[in-house]
C-alpha positions in Angstrom: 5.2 19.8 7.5 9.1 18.1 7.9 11.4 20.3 7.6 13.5 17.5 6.2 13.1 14.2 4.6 12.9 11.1 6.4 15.5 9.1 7.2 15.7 5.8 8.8 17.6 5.1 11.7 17.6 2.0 12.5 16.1 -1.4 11.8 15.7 -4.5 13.4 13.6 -7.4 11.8 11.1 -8.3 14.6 9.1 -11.4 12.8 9.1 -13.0 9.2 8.0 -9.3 7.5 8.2 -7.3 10.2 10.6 -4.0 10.7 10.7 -2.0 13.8 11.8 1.2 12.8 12.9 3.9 13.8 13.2 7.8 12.3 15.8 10.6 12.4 12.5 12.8 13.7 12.1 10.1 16.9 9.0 8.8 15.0 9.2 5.1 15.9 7.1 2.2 14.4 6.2 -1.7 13.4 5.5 -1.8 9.8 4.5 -5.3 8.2 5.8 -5.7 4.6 3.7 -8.8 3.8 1.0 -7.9 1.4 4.1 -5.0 -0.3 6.5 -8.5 -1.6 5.7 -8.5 -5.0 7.2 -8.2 -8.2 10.8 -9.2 -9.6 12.5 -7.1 -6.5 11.0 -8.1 -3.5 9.8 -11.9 -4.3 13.2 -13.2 -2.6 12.1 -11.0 0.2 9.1 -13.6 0.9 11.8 -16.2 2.2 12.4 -14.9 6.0 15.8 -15.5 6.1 16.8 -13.4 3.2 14.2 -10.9 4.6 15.9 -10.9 7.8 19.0 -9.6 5.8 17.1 -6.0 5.8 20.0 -3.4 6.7 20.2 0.4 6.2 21.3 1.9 3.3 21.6 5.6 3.6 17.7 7.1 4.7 16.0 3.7 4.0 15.8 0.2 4.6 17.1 -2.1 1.8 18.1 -5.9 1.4 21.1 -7.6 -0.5 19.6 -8.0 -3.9 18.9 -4.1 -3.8 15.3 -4.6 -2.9 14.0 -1.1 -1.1 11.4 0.8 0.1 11.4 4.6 -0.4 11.9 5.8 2.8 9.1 8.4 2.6 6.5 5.5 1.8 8.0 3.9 5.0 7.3 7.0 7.1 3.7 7.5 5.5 3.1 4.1 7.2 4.4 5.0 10.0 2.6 7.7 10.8 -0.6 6.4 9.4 -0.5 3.3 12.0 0.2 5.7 14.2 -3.2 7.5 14.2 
């Protein structure tokens, strides 16, 4: 088990959706957000440009309109892909 939580690192957008992230534990993924932009929050997030506005914003990744994704969910992904 983590000694810590997760925190992200960095964060590039790779493709409308797409993050390639990167953990403080080295743990390094592509995570598609697609099928995740729903509700009042994240609906801008469905126009790429304003998704390609995804920055970091303390452990997680988060976008201009304060959309963001808990940054243990993002690491569950990760990890999950990863197996």
């Amino acid at each position: 088990m983590a000694t810590s939580l997760p925190r992200v690192t960095s964060v590039h957008v790779v493709a409308p959706y797409s993050l390639d992230i990167t953990f403080n534990d080295g743990t390094h993924c592509l995570i598609n957000l697609e099928s995740e932009l729903y509700g009042e929050v994240f609906e801008p997030l469905r126009d790429p440009a304003f998704f390609a506005q995804a920055y970091i914003d303390g452990p997680t990744v988060a976008w201009p309109n304060g959309a963001d994704f808990s940054p243990e969910w993002l690491y569950e992904q990760a990890t999950t892909k990863a197996s």
